[in-house]
N, C-alpha and C positions, 0 to 999 in steps of 0.2 A: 287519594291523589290522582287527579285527571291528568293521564300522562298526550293523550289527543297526537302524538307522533308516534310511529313503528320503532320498536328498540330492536337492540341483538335478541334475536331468538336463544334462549334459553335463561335469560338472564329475573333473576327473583325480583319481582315491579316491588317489594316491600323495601326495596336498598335501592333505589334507583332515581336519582332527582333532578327530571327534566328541567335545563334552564328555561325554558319558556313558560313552566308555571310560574317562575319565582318572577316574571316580569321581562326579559331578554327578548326585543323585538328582532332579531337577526337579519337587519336591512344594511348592516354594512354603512349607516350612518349614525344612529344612534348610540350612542355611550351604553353597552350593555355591563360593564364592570363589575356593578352595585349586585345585577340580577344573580350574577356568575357566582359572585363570592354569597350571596344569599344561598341559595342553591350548597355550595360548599362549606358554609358555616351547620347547614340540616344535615350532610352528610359528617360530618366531624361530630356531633354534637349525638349523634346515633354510634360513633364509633365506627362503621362502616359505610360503605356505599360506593356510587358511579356517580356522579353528575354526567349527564349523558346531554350531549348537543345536537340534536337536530339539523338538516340542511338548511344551509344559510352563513351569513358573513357578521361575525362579531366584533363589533368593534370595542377596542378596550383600551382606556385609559391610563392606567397604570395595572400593577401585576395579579392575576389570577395568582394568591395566596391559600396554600394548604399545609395545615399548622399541628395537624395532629391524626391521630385515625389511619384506617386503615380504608384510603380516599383513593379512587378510580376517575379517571377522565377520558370518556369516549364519545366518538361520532359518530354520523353515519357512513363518512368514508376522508380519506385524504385532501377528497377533489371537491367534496358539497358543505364538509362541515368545517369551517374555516375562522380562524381568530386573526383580527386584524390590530396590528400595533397601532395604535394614536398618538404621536406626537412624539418628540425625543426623547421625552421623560419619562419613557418602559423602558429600564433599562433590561427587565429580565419579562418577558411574558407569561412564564407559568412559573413560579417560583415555589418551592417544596423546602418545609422547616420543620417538618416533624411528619410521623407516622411510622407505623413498621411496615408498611407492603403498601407500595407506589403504581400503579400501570395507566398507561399515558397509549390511548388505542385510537387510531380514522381520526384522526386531524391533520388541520392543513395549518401554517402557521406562517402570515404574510405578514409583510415589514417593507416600509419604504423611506422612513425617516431616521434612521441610524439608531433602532433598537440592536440593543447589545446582545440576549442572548435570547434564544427561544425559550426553553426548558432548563433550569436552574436548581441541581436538588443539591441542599446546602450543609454546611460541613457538620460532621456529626450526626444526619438526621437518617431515616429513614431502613427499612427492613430488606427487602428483596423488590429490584425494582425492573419494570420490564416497559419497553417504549414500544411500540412496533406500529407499522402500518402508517407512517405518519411523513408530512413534508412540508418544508421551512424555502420559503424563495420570499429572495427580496432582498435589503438592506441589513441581515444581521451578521456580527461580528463569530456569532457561535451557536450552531443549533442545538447542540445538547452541553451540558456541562455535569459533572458529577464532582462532588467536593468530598470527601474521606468519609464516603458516606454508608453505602451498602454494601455487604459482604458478598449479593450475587446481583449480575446486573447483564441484564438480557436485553438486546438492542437488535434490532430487525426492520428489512424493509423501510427505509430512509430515503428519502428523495431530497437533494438539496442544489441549488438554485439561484445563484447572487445574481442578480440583473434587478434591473430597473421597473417596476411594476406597471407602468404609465406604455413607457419607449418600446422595454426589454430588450434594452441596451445593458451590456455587461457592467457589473458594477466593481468598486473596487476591491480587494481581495478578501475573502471570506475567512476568518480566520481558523477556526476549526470546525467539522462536520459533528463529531464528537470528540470531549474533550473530558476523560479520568485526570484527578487533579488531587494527589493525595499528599503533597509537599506542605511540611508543616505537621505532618498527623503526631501526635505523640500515644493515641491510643490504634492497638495493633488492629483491633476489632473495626473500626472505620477504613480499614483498608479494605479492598476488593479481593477474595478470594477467590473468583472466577468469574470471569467473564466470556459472555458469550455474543458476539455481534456479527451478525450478517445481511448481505444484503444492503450494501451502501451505496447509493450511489451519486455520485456530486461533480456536478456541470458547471462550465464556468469557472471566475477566478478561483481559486481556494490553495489554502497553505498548505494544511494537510485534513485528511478525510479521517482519519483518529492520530488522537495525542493522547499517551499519557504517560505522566510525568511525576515526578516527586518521591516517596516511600516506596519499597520493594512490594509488589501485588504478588497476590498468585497467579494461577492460568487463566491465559486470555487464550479462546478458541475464535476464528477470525474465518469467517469465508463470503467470496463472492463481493470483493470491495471492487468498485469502479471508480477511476478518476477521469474525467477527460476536463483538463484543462483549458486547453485554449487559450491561452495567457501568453503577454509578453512583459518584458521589465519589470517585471516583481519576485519578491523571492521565495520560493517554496520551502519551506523546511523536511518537510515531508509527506508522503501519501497515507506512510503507515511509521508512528513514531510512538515505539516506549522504554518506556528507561526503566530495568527492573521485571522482575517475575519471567514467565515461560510464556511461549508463544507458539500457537498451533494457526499456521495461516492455510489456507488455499484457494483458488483460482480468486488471485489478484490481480487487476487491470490496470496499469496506469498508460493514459495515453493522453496525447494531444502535442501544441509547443510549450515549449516550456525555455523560455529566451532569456539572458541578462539576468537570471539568477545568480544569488550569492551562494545557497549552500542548500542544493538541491539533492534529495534520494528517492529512491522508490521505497524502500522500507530502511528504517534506520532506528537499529536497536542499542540497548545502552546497558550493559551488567545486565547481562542474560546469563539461563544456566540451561535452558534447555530449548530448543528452538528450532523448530520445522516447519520449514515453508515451500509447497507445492504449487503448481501449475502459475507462476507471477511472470509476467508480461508486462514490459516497459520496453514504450516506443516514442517517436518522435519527442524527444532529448535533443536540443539544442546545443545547451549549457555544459559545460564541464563538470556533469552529474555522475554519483555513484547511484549504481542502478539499488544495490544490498551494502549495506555500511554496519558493522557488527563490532562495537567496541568494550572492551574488556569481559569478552563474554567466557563463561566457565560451562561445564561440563561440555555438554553436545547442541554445538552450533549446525547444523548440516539445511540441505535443503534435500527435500524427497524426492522420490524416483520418477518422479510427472517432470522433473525439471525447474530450472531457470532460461530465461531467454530475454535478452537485452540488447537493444539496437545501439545503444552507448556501451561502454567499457565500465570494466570491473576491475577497481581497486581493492588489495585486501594487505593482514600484514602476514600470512602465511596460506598454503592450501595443501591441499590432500585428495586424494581418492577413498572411500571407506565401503568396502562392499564386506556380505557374510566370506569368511576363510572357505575355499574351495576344497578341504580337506579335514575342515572342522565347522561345522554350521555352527558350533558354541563362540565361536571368535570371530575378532572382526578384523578384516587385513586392511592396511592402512598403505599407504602409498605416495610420499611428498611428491609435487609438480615439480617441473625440469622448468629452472628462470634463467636466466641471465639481462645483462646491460643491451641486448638488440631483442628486436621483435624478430625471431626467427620462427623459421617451418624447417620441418622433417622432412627427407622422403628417402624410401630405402627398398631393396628388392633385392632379386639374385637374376643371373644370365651367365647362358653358357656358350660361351665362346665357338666361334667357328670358322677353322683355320684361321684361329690369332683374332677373331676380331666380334664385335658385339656394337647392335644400337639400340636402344631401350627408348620408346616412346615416356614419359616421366607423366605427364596426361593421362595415357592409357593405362599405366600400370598402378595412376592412383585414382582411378574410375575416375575421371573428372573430363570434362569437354577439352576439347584439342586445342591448343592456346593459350590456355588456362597460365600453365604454369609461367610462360612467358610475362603475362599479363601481371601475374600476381606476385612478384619476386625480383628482387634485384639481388647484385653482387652472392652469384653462387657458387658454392665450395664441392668438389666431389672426394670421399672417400671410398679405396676401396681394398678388398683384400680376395686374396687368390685361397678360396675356399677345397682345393685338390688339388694344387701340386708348387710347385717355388716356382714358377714362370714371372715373371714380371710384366705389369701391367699398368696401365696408364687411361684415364677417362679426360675428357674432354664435353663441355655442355655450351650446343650452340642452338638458342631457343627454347622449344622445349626437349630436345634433343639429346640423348646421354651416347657418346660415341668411346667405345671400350677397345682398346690396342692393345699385344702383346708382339714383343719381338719375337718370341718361336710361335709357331703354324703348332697351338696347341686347342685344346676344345675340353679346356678347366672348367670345371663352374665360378663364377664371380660376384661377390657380396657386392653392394653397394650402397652409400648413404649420402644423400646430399643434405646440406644447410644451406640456404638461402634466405636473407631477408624480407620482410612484407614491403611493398613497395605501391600498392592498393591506394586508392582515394582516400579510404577512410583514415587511412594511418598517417598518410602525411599533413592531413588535418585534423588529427591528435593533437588536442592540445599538452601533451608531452614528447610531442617529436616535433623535429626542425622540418624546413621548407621541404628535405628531401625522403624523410619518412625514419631517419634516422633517432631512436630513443633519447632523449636527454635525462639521464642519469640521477642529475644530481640537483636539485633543488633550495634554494633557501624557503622555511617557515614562513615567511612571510610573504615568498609569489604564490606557493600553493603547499 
């Protein structure tokens, strides 16, 4: 077989079936469909192989179909070797119905007429499947899709892209980047046992950058997702959303606007048992979004020592601190958060009195710029208590200023602890506090 194009260096030329033998003029006007599925009818029919694509723009009429075997599809890169959807009637671009080992490598996958999904691997079918190197812009509803199909599924290096192919003008919301879809399965084996995907990254409108949904999976290992939105008045469901199994995330990005959402998160998990998520970043949040949303999850919920960090608020229905025991590295100490009905701050120190009297800069004594505390607090309370001896004592706070009295000319040490309100921009444009920055409490189901 005269393969006449450069393939991946190392690859066996005896498995390997260049679409341009079987007839695929790769001009981006011609209907190459016929050529493609020729091509992947020699690879099925050997039982293995690559159909392997050369630089250039395929255009294809209905679905690239692989029905059996153990069938490979690769390019020469993301950016050269390209499949173009034709008409509305693709609903799926690569569609996968059989085989035991899938890999989908260096394609690009353009769309401008409201094809549905890029990569379609369908329920029940297929062995151990791996995507990588690959990018989807244009008009599709969903660049990968997985249906209760392979037990390991490995996903990397994704570039995706909804805009307008012509304009590239933003188009309307993309509906997932990838999309595990095992609701319905009644055999356990067609569940995913681990997953591994990295390297997402998705521009433009989009819902969420993974979804999945349906029957309990196993481990999903997650790193290096990017979202930058850009988006207004549509609704995001989420960046990172799965319902079931364990989840190993880290350095998560979501950014961009994100406006007039209805039910907006950064990652939003669903019957979890075990779940760590490292280095996640979520910024410019508009909407009345939960940054991390974790519902009925079991065993260990936590997030890692890299942190969380969120330019919006964080709702949860209970928290904790969890570090190793300081006196048993076998244990783990636990430590519920301090709540109430106000958004309050701490501040607390000692000073010792002289002849009767004490002034404590509240600023300085809590490393913070001079002002600060003025700026950042309303309606504030002093307590305090006379740490060596019964003198009586009295505080007084004017700005950021703590002014400490006693009636005898004594030189006590003096505890002290303020509470004060937030009283900050952001908080009195909380949408759970009133005009003045004040918490409102108590809710009906039905406003939020």
């Amino acid at each position: 077989m005269a393969l006449g194009d450069p393939i991946i260096a190392g690859k066996n030329t005896a498995h390997i079936y260049n679409v341009k033998d079987y007839g695929a003029t790769r001009d981006g006007v011609t209907d190459d469909i016929d050529a493609i599925n020729a091509a992947i009818t020699a690879a099925v029919a050997a039982g293995i192989g690559t159909v392997f694509f050369p630089s250039g723009k395929y255009r294809i009429s209905s679905a690239i179909n692989v029905t059996a075997g153990s069938v490979s599809l690769a390019g020469e890169s993301a950016v050269t070797s390209i499949l173009l959807a034709d008409g509305a009637g693709v609903y799926n671009m690569v569609y996968i119905t059989g085989g035991n080992y899938t890999n989908i490598k260096d394609l690009g996958f353009w769309s401008d007429n409201g094809t549905k999904v890029g990569i379609n691997l369908a329920v029940g079918k297929g062995g151990r499947s791996t995507y990588s190197d690959l990018s989807f812009i244009g008009n599709l509803s969903s660049c990968i899709i997985v249906h209760q199909s392979s037990p390991i599924i490995t996903i990397s290096n994704i570039r995706a892209q909804s805009l307008d192919l012509v304009t590239s003008a933003a188009l309307a919301d993309m509906e997932q980047v990838v999309w595990i879809e095992t609701s319905g399965s009644t055999n356990a084996n067609h569940n995913p046992t681990l997953m591994n995907i990295s390297n997402i990254n998705a521009f433009g409108p989009t819902r969420a950058v993974i979804y999945a949904s349906g029957r309990t999976f196993g481990d999903a290992c997650i790193s290096n997702i990017n979202l930058d939105g850009n988006r207004t008045g549509a609704n995001c469901v989420a960046a990172i959303y799965f319902d079931g199994g364990n989840l190993y995330a880290e350095n998560v990005n979501i950014s961009g606007v994100h406006a007039d959402g209805v039910t907006t998160y950064g990652v939003r998990l669903v019957n979890f048992s075990d779940t760590t998520i490292s280095s996640l970043t979520l910024g410019g949040y508009i909407s009345a979004a939960n940054g991390v949303s974790i519902v009925n999850g079991t065993g260990i919920s936590y997030l890692s020592e890299d942190g969380l960090y969120t330019t919006g608020s964080l709702t949860k229905g209970s928290g904790s601190f969890k570090i190793t025991h300081p006196l048993d590295n076998k244990k783990w100490l636990y430590h519920s958060f301090i709540e109430g009905p106000k958004a309050d701050l701490v501040y607390r120190g000692k000073v010792k009195l002289i002849n009767g009297m004490a002034s404590v800069s509240i600023d300085k004594s809590s490393n913070m710029t001079t002002g600060t505390f003025a700026v950042l607090t309303q309606d504030p309370q002093v307590f305090l208590q006379n740490l060596d001896g019964w003198s009586q004592v009295r505080g007084r706070i004017l700005g950021g200023s703590l002014t400490i009295e006693s009636r005898s000319n004594c030189s006590e040490e003096i505890g002290w602890l303020i509470v004060a309100e937030r009283a900050d921009p952001f908080i009195k444009n909380w949408g759970l506090t009133d005009d003045n920055g004040h918490l409102i409490p108590e809710w009906s189901k039905e406003d939020n």
